[in-house]
C-alpha positions as CSV (number, residue, x, y, z in Angstrom):
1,X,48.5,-17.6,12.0
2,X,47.4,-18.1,8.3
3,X,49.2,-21.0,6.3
4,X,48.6,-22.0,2.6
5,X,49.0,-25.5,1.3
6,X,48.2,-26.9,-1.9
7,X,46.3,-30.2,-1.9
8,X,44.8,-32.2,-5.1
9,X,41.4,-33.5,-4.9
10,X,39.0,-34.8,-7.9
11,X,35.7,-32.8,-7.3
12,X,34.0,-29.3,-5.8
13,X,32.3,-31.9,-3.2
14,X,35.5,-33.6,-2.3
15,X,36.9,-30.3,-1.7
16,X,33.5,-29.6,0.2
17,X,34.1,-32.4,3.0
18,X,37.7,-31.9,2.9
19,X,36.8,-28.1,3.9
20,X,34.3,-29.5,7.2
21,X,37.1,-32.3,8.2
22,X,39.4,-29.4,8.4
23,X,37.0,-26.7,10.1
24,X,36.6,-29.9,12.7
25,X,40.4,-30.7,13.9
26,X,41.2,-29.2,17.0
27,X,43.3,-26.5,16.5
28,X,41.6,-25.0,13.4
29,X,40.4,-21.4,13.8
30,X,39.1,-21.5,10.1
31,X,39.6,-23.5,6.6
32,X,39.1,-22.4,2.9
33,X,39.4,-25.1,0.2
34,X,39.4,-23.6,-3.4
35,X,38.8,-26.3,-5.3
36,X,39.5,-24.0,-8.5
37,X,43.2,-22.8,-7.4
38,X,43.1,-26.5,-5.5
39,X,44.4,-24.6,-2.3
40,X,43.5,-24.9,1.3
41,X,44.2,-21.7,3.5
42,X,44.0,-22.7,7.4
43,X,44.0,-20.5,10.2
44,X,45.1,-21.6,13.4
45,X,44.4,-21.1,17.0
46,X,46.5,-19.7,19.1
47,X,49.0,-21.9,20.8
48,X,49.1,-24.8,18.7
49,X,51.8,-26.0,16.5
50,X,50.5,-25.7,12.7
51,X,52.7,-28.9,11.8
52,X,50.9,-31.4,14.2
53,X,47.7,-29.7,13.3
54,X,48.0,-30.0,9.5
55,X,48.9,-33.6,10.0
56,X,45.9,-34.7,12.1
57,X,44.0,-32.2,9.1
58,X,45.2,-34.3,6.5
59,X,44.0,-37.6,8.6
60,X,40.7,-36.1,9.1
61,X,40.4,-35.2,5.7
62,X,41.7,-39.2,4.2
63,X,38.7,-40.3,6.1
64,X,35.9,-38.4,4.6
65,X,37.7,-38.5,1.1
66,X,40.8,-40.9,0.8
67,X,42.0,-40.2,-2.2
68,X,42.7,-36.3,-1.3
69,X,46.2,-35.2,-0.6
70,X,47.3,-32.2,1.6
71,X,51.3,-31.4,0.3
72,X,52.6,-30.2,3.7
C-alpha cells in the first residue's frame, strides 16, 4: 500500500534525513520526500498497519530534524 502525506520541513537536507529516518522504521517498504511539493509518499510492507507506522515515522523523523512535521 502507497499513502501520501504532506509534511513541512525548512530545507532539501531536512527533507534529506527525514527521507532515511523514514526508509529506517520498521514497516517501511520505501519513502520519497519532495521537498519541492513538501510531500512524503510511503510504501508499506505488507501486514502492518499504516497508522502505527506513520506515527513511529513521524518520531523517527522529530529525532533527526525536530522541527519537521508529518500532517497524518
Amino acid at each position: 500500500m502507497k499513502k501520501n502525506y504532506k509534511i513541512e520541513v525548512d530545507c532539501a537536507n531536512c527533507a534529506n534525513k527525514m527521507e532515511e529516518a523514514a526508509k529506517k522504521t520498521e514497516g517501511v517498504k520505501d519513502a520519497v520526500v519532495n521537498f519541492m511539493t513538501l510531500k512524503m509518499t510511503v510504501t508499506f510492507e505488507e501486514g502492518y498497519e499504516p497508522k502505527e507506522v506513520m506515527e513511529r515515522v513521524r518520531e523517527n523523523c522529530k529525532v533527526v530534524e525536530d522541527e519537521c512535521e508529518i500532517y497524518l
